[in-house]
mmCIF file of the N, C-alpha and C atoms, coordinates in Angstrom:
data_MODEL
# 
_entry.id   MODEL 
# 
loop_
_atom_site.group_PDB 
_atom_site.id 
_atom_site.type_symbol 
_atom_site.label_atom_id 
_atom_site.label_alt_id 
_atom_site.label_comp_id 
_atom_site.label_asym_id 
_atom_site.label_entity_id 
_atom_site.label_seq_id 
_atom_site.pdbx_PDB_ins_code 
_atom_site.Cartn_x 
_atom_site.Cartn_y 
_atom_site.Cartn_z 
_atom_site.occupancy 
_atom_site.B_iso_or_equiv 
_atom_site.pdbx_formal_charge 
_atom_site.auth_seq_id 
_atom_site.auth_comp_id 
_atom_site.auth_asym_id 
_atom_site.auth_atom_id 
_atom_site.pdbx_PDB_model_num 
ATOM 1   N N  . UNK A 1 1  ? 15.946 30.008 -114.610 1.00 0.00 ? 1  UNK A N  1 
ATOM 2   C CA . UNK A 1 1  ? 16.016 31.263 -113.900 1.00 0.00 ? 1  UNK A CA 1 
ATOM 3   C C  . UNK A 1 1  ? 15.731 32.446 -114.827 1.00 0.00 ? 1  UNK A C  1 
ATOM 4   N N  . UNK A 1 2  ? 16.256 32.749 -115.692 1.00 0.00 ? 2  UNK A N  1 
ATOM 5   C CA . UNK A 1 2  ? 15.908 33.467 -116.948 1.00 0.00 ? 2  UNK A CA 1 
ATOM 6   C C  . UNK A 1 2  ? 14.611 33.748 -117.538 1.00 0.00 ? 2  UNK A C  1 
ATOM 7   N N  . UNK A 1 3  ? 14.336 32.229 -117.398 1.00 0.00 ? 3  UNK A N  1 
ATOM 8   C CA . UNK A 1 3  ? 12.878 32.471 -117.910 1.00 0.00 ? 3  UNK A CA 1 
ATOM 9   C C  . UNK A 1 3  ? 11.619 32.962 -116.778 1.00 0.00 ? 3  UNK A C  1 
ATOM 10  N N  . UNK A 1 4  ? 11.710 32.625 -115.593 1.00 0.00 ? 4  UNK A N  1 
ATOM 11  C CA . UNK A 1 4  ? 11.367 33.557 -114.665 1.00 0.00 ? 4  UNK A CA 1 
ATOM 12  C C  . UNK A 1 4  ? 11.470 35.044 -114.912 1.00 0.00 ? 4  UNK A C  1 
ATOM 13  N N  . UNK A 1 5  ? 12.849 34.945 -114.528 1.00 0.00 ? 5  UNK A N  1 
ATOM 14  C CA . UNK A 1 5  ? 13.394 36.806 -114.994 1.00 0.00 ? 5  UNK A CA 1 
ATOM 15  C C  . UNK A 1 5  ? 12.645 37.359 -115.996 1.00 0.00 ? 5  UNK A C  1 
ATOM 16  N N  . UNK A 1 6  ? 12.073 37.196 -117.231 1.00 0.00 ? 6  UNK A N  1 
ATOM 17  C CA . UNK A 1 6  ? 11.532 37.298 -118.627 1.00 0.00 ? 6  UNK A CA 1 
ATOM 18  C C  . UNK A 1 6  ? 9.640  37.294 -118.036 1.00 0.00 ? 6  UNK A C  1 
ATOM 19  N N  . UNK A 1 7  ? 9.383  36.346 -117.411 1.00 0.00 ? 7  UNK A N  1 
ATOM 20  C CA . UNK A 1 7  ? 8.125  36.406 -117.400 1.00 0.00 ? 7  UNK A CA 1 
ATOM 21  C C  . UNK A 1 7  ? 7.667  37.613 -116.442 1.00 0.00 ? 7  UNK A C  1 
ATOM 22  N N  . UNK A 1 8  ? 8.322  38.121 -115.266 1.00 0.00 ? 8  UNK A N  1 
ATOM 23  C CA . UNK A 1 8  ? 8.126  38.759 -114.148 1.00 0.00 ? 8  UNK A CA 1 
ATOM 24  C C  . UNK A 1 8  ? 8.551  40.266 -114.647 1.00 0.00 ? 8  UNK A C  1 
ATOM 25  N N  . UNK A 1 9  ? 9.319  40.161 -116.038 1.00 0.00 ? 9  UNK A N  1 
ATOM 26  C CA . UNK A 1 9  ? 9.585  41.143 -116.575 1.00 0.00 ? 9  UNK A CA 1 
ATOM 27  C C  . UNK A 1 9  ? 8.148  42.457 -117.243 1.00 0.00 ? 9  UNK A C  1 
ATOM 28  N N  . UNK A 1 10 ? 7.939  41.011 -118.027 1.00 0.00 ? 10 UNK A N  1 
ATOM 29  C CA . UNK A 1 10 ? 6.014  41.014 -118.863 1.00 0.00 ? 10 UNK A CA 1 
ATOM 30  C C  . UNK A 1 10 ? 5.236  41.324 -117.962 1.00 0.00 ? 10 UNK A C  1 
ATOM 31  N N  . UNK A 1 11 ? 5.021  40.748 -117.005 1.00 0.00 ? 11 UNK A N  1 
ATOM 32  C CA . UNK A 1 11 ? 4.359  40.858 -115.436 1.00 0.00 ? 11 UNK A CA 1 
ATOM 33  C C  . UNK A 1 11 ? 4.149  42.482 -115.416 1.00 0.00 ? 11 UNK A C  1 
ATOM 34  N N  . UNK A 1 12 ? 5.371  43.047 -114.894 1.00 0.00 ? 12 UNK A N  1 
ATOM 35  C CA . UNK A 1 12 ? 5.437  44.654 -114.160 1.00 0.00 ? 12 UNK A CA 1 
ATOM 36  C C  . UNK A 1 12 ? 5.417  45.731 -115.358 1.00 0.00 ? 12 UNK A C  1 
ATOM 37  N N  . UNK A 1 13 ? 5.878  45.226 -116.718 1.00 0.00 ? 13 UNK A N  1 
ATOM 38  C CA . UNK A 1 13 ? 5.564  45.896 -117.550 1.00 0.00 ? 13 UNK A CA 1 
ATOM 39  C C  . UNK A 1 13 ? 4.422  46.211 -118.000 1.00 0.00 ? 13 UNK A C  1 
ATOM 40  N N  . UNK A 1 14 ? 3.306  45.143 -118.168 1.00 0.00 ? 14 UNK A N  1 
ATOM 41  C CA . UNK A 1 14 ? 1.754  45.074 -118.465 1.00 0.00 ? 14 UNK A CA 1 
ATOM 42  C C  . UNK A 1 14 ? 0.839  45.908 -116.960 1.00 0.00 ? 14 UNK A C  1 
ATOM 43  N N  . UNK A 1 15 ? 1.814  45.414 -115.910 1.00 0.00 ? 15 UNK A N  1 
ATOM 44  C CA . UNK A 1 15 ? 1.011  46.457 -114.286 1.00 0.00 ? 15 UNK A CA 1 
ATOM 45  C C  . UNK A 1 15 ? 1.112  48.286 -114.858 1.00 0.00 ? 15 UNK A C  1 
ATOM 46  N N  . UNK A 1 16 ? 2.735  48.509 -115.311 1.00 0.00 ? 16 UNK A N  1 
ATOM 47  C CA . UNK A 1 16 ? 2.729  49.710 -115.542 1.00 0.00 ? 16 UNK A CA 1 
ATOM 48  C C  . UNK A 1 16 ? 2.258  50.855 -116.515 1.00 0.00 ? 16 UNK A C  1 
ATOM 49  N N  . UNK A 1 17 ? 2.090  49.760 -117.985 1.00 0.00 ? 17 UNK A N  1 
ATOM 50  C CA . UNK A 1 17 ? 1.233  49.965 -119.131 1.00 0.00 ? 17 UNK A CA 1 
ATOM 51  C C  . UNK A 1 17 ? 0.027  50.330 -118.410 1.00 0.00 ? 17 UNK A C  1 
ATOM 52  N N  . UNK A 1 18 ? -0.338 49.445 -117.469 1.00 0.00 ? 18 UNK A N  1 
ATOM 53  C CA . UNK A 1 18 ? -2.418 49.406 -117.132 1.00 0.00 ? 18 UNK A CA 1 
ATOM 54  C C  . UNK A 1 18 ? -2.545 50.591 -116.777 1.00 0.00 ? 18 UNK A C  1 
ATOM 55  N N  . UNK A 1 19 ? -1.456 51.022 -115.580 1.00 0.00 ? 19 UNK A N  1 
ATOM 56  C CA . UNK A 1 19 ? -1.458 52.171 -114.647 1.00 0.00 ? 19 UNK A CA 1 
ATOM 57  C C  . UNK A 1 19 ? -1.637 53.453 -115.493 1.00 0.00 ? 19 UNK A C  1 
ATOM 58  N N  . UNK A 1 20 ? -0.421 53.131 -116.359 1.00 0.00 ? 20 UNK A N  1 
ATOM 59  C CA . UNK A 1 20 ? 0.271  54.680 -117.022 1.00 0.00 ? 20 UNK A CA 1 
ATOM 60  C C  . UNK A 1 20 ? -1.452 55.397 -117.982 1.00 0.00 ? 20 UNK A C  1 
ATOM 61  N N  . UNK A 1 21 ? -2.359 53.971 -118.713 1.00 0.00 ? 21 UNK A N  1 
ATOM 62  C CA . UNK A 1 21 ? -2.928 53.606 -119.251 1.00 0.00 ? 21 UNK A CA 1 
ATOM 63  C C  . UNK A 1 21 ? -4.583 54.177 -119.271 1.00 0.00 ? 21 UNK A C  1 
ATOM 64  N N  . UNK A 1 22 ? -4.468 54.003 -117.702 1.00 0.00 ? 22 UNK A N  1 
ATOM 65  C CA . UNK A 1 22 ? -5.853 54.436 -116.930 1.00 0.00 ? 22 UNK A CA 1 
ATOM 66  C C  . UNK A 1 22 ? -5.549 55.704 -116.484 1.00 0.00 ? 22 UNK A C  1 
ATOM 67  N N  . UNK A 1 23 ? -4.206 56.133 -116.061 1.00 0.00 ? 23 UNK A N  1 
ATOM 68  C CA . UNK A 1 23 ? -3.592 58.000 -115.834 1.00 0.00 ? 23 UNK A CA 1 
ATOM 69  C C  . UNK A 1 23 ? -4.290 58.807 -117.279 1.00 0.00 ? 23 UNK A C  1 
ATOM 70  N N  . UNK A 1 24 ? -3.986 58.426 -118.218 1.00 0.00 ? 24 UNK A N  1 
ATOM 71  C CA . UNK A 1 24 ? -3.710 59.095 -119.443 1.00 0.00 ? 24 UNK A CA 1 
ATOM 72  C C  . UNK A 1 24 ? -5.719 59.467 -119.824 1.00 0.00 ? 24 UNK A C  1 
ATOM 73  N N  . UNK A 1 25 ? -6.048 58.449 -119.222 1.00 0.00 ? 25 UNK A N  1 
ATOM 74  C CA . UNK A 1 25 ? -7.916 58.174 -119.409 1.00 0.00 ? 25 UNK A CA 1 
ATOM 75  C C  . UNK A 1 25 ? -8.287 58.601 -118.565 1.00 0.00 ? 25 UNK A C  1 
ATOM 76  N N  . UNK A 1 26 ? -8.397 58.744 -117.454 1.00 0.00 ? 26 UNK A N  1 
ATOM 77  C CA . UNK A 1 26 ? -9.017 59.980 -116.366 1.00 0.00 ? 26 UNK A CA 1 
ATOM 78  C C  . UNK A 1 26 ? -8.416 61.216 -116.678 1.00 0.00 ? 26 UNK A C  1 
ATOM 79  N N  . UNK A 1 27 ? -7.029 61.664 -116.641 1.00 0.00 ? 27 UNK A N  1 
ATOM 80  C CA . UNK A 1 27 ? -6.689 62.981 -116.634 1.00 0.00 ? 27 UNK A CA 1 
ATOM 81  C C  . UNK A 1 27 ? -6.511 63.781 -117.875 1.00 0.00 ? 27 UNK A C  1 
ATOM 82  N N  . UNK A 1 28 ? -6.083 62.928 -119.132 1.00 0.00 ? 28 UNK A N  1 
ATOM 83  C CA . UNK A 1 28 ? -6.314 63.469 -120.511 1.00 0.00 ? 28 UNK A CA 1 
ATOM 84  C C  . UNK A 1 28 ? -4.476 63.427 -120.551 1.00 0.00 ? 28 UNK A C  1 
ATOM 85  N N  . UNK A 1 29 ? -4.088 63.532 -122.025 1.00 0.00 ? 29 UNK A N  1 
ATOM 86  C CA . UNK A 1 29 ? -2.595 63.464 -122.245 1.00 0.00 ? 29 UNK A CA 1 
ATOM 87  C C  . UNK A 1 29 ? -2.549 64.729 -122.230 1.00 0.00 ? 29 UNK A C  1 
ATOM 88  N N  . UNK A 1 30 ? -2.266 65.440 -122.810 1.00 0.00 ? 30 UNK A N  1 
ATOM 89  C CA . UNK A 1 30 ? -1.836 66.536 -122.977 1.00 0.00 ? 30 UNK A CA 1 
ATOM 90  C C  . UNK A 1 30 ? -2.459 67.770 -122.607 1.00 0.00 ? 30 UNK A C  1 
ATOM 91  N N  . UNK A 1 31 ? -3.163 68.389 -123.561 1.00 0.00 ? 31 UNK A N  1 
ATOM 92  C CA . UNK A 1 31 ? -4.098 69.715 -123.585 1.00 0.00 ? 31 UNK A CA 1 
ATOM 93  C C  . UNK A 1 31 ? -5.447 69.268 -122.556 1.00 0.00 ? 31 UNK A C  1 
ATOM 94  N N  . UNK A 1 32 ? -5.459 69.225 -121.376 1.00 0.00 ? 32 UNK A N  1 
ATOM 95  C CA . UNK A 1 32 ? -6.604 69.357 -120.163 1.00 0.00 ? 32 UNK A CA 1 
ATOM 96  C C  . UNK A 1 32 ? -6.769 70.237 -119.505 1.00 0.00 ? 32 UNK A C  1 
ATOM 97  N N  . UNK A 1 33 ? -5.694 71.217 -119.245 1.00 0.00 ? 33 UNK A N  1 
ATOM 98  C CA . UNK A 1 33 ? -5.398 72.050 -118.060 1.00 0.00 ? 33 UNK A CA 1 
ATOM 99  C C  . UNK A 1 33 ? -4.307 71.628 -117.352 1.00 0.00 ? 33 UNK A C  1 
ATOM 100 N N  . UNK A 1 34 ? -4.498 71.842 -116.342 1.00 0.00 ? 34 UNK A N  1 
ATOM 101 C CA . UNK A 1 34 ? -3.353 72.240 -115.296 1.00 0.00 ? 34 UNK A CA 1 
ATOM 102 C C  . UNK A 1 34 ? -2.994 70.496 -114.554 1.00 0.00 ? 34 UNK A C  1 
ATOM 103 N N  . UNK A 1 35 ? -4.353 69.773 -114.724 1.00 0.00 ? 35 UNK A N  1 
ATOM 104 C CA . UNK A 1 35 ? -4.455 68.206 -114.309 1.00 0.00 ? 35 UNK A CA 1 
ATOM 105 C C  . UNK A 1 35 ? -3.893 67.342 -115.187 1.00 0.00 ? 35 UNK A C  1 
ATOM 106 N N  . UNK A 1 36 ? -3.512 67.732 -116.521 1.00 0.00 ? 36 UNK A N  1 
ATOM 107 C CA . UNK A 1 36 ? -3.333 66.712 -117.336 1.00 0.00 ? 36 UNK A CA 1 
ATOM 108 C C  . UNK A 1 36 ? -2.087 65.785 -117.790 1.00 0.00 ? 36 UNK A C  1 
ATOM 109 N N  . UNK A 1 37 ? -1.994 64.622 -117.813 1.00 0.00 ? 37 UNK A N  1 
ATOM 110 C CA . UNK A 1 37 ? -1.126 63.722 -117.526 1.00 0.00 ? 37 UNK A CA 1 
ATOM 111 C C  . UNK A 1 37 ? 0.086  64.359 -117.949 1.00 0.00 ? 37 UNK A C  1 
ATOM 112 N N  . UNK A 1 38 ? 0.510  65.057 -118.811 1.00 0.00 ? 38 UNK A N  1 
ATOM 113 C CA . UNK A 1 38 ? 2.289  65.765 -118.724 1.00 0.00 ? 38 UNK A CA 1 
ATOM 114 C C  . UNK A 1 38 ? 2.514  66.708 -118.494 1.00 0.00 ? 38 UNK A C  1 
ATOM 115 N N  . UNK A 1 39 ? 1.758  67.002 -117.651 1.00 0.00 ? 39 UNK A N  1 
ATOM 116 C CA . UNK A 1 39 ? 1.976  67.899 -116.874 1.00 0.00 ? 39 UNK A CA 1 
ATOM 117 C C  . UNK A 1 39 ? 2.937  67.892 -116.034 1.00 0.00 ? 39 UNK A C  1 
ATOM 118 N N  . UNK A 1 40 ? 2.875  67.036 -114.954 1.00 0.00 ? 40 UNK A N  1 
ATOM 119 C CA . UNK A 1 40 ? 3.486  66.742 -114.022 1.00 0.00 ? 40 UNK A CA 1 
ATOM 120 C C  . UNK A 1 40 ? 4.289  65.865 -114.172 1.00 0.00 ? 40 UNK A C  1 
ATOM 121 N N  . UNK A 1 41 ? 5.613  66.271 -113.813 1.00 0.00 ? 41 UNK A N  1 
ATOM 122 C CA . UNK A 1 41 ? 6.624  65.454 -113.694 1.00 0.00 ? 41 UNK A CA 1 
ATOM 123 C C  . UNK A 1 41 ? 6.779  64.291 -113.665 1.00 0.00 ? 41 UNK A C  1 
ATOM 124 N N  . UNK A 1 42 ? 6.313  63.898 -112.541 1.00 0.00 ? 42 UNK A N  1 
ATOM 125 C CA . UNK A 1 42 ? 6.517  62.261 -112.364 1.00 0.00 ? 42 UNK A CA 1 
ATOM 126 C C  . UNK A 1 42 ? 6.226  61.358 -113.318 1.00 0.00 ? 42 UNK A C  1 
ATOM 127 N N  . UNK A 1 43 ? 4.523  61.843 -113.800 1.00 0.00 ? 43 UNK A N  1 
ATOM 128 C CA . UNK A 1 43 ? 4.266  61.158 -114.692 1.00 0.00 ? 43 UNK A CA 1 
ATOM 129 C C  . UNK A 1 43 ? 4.941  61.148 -115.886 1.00 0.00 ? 43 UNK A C  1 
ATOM 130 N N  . UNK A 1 44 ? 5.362  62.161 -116.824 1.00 0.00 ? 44 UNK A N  1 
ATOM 131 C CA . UNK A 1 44 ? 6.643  62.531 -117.694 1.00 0.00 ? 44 UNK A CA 1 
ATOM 132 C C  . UNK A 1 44 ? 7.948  61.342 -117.409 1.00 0.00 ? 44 UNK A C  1 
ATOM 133 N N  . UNK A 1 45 ? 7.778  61.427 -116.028 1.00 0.00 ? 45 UNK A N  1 
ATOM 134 C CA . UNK A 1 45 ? 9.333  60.338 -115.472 1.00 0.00 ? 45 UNK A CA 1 
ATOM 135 C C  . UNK A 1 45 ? 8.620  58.573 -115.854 1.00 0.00 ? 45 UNK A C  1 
ATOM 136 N N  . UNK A 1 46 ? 6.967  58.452 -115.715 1.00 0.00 ? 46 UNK A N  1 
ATOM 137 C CA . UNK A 1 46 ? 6.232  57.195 -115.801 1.00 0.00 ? 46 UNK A CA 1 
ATOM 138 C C  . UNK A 1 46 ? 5.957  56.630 -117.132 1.00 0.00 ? 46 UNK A C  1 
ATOM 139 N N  . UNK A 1 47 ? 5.756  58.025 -117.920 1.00 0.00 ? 47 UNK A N  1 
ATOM 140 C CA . UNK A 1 47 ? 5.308  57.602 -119.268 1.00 0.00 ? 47 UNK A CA 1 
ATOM 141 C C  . UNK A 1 47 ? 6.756  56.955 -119.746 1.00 0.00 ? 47 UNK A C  1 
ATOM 142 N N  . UNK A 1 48 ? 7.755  58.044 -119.583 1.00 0.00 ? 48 UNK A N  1 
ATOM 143 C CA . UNK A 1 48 ? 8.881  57.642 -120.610 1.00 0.00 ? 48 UNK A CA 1 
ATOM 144 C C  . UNK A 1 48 ? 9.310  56.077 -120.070 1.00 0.00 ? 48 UNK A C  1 
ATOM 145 N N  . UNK A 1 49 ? 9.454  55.698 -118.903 1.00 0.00 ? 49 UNK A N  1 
ATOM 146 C CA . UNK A 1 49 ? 9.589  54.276 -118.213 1.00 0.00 ? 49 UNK A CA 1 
ATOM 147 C C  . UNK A 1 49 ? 8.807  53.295 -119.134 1.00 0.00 ? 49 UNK A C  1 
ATOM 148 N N  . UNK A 1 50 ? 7.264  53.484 -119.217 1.00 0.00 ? 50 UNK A N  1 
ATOM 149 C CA . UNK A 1 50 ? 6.890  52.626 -120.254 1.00 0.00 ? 50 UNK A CA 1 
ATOM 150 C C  . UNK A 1 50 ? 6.809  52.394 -121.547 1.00 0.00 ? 50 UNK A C  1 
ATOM 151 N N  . UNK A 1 51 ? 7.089  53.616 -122.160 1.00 0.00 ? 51 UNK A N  1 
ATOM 152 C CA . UNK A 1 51 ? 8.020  53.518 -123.610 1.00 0.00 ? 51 UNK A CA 1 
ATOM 153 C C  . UNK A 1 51 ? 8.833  52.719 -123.312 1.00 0.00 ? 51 UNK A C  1 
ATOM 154 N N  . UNK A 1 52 ? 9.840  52.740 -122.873 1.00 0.00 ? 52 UNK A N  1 
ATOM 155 C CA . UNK A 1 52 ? 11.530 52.261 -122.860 1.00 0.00 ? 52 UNK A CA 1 
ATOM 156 C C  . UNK A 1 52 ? 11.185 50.700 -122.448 1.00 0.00 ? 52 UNK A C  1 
ATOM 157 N N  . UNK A 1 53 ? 10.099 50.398 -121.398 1.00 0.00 ? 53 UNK A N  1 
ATOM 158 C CA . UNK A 1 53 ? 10.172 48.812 -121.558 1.00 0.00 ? 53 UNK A CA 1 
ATOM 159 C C  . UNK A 1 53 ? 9.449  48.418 -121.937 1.00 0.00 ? 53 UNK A C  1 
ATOM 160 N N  . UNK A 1 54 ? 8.212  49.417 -123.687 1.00 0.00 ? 54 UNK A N  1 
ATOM 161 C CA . UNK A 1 54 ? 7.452  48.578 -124.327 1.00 0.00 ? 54 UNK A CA 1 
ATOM 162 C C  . UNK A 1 54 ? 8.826  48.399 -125.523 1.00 0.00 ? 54 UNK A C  1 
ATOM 163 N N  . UNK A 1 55 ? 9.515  49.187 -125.732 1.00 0.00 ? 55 UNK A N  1 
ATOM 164 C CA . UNK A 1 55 ? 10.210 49.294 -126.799 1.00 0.00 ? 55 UNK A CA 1 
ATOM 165 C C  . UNK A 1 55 ? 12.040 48.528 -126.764 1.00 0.00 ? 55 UNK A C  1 
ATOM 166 N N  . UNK A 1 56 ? 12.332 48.200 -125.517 1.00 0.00 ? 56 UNK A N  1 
ATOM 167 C CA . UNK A 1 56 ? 13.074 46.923 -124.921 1.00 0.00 ? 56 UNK A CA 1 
ATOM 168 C C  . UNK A 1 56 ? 12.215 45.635 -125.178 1.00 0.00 ? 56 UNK A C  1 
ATOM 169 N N  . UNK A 1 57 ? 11.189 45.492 -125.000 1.00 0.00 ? 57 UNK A N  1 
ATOM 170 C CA . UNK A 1 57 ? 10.348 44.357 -125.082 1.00 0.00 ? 57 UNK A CA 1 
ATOM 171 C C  . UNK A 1 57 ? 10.265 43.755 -126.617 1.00 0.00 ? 57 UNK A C  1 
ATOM 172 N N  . UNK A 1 58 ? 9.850  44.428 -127.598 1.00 0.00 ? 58 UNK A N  1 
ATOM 173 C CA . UNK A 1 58 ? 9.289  44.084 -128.432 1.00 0.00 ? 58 UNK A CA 1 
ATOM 174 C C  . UNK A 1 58 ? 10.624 44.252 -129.601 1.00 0.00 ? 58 UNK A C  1 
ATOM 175 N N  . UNK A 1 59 ? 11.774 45.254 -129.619 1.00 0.00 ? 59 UNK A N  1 
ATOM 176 C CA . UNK A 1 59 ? 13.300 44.890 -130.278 1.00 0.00 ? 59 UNK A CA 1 
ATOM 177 C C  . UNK A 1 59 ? 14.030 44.017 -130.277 1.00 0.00 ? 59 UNK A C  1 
ATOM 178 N N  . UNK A 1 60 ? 14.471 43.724 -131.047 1.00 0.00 ? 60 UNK A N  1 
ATOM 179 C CA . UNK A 1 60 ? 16.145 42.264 -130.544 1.00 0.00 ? 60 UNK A CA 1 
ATOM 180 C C  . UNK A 1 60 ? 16.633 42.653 -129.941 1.00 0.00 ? 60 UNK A C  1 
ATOM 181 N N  . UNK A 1 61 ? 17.220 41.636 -128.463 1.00 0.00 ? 61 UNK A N  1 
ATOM 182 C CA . UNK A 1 61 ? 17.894 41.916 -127.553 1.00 0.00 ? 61 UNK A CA 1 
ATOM 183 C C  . UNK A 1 61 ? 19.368 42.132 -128.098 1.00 0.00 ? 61 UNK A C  1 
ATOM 184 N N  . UNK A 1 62 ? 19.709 41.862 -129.230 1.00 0.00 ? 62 UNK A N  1 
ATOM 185 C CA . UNK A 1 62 ? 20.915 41.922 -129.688 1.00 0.00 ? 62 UNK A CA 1 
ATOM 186 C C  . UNK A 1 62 ? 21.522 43.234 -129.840 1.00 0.00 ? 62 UNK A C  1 
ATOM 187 N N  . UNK A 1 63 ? 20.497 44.370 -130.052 1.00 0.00 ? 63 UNK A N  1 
ATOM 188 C CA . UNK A 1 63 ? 21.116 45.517 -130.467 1.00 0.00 ? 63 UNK A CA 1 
ATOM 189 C C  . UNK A 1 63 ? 21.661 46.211 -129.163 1.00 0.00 ? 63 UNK A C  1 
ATOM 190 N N  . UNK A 1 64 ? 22.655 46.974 -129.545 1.00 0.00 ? 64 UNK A N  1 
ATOM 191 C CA . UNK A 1 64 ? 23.319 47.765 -127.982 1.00 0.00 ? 64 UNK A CA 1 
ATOM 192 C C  . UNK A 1 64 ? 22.093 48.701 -127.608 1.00 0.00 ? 64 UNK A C  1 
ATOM 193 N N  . UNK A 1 65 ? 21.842 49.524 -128.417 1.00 0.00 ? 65 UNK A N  1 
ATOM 194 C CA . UNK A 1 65 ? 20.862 50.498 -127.941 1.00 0.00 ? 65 UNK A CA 1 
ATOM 195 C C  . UNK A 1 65 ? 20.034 49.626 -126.887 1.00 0.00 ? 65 UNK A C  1 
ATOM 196 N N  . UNK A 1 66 ? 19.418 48.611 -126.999 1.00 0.00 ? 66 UNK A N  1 
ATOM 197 C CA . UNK A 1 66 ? 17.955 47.823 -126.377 1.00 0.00 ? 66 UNK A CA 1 
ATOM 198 C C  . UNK A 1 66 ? 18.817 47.720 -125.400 1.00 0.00 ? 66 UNK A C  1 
ATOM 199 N N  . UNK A 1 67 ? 20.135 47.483 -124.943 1.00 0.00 ? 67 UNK A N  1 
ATOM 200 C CA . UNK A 1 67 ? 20.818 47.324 -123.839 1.00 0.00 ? 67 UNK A CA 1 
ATOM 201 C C  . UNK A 1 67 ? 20.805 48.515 -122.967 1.00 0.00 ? 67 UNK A C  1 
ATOM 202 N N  . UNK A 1 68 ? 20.873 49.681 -123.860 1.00 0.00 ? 68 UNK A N  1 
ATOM 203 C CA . UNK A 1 68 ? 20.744 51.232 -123.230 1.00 0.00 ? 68 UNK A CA 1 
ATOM 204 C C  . UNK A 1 68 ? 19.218 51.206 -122.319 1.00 0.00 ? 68 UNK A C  1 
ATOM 205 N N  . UNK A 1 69 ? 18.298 50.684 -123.445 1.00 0.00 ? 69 UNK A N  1 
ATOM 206 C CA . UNK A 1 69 ? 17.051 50.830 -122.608 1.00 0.00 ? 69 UNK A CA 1 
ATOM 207 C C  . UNK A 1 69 ? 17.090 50.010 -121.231 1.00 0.00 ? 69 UNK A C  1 
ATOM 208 N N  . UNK A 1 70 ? 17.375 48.965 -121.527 1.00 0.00 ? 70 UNK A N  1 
ATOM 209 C CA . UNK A 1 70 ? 17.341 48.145 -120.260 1.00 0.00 ? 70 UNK A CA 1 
ATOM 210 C C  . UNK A 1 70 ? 17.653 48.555 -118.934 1.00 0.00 ? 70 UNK A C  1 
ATOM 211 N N  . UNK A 1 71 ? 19.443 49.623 -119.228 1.00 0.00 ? 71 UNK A N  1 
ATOM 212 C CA . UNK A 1 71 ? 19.279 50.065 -117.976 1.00 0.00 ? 71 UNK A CA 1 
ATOM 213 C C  . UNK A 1 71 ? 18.098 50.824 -117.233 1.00 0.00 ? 71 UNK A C  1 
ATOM 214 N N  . UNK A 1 72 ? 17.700 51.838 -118.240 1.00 0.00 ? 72 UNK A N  1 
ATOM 215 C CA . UNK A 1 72 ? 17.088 52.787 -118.123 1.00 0.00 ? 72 UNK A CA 1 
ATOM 216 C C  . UNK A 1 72 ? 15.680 52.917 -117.603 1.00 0.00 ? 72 UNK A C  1 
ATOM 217 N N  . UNK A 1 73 ? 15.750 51.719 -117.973 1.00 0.00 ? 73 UNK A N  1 
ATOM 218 C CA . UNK A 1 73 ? 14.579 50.999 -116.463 1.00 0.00 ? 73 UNK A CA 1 
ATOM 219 C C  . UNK A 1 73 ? 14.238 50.646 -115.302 1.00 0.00 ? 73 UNK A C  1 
ATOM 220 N N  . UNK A 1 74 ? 15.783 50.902 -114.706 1.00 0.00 ? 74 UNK A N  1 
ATOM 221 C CA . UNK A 1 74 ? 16.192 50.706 -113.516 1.00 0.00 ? 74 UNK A CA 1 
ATOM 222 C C  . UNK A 1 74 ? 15.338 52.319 -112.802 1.00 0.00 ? 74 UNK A C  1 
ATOM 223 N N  . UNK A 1 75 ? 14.609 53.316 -113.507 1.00 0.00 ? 75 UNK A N  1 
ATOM 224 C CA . UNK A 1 75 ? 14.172 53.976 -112.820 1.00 0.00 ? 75 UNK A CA 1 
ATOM 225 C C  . UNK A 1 75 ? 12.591 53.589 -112.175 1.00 0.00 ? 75 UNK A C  1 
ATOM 226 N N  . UNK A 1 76 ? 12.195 52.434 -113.103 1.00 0.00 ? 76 UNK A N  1 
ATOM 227 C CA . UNK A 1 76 ? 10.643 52.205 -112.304 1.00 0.00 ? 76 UNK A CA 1 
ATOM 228 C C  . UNK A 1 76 ? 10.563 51.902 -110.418 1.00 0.00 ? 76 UNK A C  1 
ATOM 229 N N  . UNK A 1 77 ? 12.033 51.576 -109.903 1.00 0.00 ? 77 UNK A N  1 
ATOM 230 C CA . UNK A 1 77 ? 12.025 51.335 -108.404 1.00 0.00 ? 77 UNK A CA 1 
ATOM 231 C C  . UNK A 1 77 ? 11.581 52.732 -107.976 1.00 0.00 ? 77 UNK A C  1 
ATOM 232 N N  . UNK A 1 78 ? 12.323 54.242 -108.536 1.00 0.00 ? 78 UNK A N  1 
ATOM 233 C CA . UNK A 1 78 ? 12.311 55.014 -108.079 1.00 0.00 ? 78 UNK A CA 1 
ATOM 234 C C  . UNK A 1 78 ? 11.025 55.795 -107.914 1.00 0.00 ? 78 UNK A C  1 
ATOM 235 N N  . UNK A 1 79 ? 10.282 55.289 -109.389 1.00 0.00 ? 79 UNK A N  1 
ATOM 236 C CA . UNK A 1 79 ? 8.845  55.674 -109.744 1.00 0.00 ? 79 UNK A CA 1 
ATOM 237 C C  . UNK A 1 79 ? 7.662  55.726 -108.097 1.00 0.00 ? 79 UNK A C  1 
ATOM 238 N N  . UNK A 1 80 ? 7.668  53.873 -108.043 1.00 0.00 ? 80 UNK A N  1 
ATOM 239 C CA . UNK A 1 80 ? 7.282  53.224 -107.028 1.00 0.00 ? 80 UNK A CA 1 
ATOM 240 C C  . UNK A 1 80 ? 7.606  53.902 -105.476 1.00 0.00 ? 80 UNK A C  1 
ATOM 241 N N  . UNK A 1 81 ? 8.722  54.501 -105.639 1.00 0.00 ? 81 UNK A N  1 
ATOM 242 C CA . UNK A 1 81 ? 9.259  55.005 -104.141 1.00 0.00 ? 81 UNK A CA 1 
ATOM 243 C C  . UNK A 1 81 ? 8.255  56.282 -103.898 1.00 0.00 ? 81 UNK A C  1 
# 
């Protein structure tokens, strides 16, 4: 079951990397104007989501902090909404 959990994890993380990925390449990061990816909120709310579960991903699960991130991922449902 776990290991499910773990793979489906990689799964939505690599969907949201692609997404966040191809945002950042059409609209530009930063300095674009008024269009550009941090600009706008949400995305600000998208980018930091995929920090937190490239950087949960790739730490020891052992440390508390990586536990902090974990929750903190619980915002990609809201992303999606």
């Amino acid at each position: 079951m776990m290991n499910t959990l773990t793979k489906i994890d990689y799964v939505f993380t690599g969907i949201f990397c692609f997404e966040a990925t191809l945002k950042i390449i059409s609209f530009g990061f930063i300095m674009n104007g008024n269009h550009s990816y941090l600009s706008n909120s949400w995305n600000i709310l998208d980018f930091i989501i995929v920090v937190l579960s490239l950087v949960s991903l790739f730490v020891d699960a052992k440390l508390s902090i990586v536990k902090v991130l974990r929750v903190a991922r619980i915002l990609r449902p809201l992303r999606l909404i």
